[in-house]
C-alpha positions as a Markdown table, in Angstrom:
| # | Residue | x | y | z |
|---|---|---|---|---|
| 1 | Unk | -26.0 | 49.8 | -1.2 |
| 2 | Unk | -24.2 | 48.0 | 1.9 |
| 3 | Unk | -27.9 | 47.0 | 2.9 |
| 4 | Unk | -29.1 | 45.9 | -0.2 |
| 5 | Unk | -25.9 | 43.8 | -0.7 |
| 6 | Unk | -26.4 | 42.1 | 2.9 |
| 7 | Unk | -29.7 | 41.7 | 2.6 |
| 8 | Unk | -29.4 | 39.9 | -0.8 |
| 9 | Unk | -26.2 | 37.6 | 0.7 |
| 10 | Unk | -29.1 | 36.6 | 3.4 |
| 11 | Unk | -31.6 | 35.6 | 1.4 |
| 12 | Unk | -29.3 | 33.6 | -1.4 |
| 13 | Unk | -27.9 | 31.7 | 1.7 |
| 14 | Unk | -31.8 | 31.8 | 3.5 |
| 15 | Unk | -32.7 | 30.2 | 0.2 |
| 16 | Unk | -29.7 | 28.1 | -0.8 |
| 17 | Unk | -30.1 | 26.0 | 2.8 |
| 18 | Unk | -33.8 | 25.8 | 2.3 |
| 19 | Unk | -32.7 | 23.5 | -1.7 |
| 20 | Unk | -30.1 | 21.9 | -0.3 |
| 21 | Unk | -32.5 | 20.4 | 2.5 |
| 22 | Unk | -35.6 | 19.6 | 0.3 |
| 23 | Unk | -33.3 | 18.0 | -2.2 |
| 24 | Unk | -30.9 | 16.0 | 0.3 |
| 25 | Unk | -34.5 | 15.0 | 2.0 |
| 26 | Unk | -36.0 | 13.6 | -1.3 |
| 27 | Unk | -32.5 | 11.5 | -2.1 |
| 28 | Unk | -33.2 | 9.9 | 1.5 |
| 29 | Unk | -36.6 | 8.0 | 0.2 |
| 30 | Unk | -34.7 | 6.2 | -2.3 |
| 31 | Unk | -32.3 | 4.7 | 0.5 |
| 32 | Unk | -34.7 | 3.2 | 2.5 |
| 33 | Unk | -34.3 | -0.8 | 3.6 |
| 34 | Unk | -36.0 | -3.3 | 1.8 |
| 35 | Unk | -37.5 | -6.2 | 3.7 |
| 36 | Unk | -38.5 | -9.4 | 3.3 |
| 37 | Unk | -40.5 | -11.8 | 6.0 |
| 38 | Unk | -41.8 | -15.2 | 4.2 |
| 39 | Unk | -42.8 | -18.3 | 5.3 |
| 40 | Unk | -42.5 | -21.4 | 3.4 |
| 41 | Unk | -43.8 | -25.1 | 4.0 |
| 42 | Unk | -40.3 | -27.0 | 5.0 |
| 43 | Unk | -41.9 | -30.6 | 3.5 |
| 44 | Unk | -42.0 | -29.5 | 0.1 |
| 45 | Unk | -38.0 | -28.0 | 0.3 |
| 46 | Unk | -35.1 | -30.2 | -0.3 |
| 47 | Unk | -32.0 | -28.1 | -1.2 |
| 48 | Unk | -31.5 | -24.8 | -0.4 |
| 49 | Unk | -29.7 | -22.4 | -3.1 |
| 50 | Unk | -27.9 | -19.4 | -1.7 |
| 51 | Unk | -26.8 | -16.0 | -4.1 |
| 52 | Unk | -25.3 | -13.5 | -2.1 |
| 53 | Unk | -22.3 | -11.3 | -2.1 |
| 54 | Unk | -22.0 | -9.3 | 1.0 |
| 55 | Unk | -24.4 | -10.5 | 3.9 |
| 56 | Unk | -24.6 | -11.9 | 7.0 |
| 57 | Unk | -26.3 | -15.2 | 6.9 |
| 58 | Unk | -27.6 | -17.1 | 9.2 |
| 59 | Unk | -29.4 | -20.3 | 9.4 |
| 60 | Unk | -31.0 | -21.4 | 12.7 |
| 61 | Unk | -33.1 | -24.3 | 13.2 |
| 62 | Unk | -36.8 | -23.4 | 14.4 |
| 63 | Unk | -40.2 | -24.5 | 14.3 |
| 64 | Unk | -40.8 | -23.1 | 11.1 |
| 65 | Unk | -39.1 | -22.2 | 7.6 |
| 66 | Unk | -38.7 | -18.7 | 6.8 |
| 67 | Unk | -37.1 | -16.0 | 5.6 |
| 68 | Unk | -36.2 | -12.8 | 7.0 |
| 69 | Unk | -34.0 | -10.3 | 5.3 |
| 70 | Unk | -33.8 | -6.5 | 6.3 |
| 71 | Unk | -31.0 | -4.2 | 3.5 |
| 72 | Unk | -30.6 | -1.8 | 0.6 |
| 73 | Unk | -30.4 | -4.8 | -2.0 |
| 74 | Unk | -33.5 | -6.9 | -3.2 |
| 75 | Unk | -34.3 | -10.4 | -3.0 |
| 76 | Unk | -35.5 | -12.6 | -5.0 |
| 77 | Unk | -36.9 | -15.5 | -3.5 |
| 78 | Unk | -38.2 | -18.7 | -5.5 |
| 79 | Unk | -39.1 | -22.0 | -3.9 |
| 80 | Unk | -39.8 | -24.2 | -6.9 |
| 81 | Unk | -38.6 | -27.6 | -7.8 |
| 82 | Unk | -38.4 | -28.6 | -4.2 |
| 83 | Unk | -35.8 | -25.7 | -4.2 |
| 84 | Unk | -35.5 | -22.8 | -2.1 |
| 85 | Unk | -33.5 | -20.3 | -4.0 |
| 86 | Unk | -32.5 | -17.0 | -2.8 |
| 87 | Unk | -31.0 | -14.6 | -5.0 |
| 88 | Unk | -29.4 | -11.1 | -3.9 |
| 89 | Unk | -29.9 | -8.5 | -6.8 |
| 90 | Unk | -26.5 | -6.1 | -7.3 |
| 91 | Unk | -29.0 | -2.9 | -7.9 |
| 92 | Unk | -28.2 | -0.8 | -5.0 |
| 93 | Unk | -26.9 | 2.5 | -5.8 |
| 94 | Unk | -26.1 | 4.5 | -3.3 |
| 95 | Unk | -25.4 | 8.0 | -4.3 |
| 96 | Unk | -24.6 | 9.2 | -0.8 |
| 97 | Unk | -27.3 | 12.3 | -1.4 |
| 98 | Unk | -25.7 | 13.8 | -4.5 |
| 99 | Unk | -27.6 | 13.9 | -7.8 |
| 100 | Unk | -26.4 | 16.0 | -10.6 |
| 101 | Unk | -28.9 | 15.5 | -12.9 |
| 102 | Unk | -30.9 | 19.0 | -13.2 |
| 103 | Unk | -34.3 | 17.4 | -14.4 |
C-alpha cells in the first residue's frame, strides 16, 4: 500500500510539473514584443502627432524619417494630411502566466 501511495504522489507531481510547464510556455507566446521599423518620405510631413502614455521617446535628427518602436503595446501609425500620427493602443494585458479559464 505504502508503494502504491508513493508511487501515485510521483507521478501526480511527475505529471502536475509537466501542465504547469506546457501551459506557462503557451501563455509566454502571447507576451512577445511587437515591433515596428517604417520609413516615411520627410517632404510630404509637416506636423508630427504623438499618442502615448508610458514610453520613452525619442526624436533624433538623421538622414532619414522613420520610425522604430520595439514593446508589448501596438502602434498605429498614419501619415496622412501631411500628418504623421502615431497612436499607442492601451491593449496590452499582461496576465503574468495565469489563465483561469479552463477551455
Amino acid at each position: 500500500m505504502k508503494k502504491l501511495f508513493i508511487s501515485g504522489l510521483i507521478l501526480f507531481i511527475v505529471c502536475f510539473l509537466l501542465g504547469c510547464l506546457t501551459w506557462f510556455g503557451f501563455e509566454q507566446q502571447n507576451n512577445k514584443l511587437n515591433s515596428v521599423n517604417k520609413t516615411f518620405d520627410s517632404k510630404k510631413i509637416n506636423s508630427l502627432k504623438l499618442d502615448s502614455q508610458n514610453s520613452s521617446i525619442n526624436i533624433k535628427r538623421g538622414k532619414q524619417f522613420a520610425v522604430k518602436y520595439s514593446g508589448k503595446k501596438r502602434l498605429n501609425i498614419d501619415d496622412s494630411n501631411q500628418e504623421l500620427s502615431i497612436q499607442e493602443n492601451s491593449n496590452s494585458e499582461d496576465h503574468y502566466g495565469l489563465n483561469f479559464n479552463p477551455i
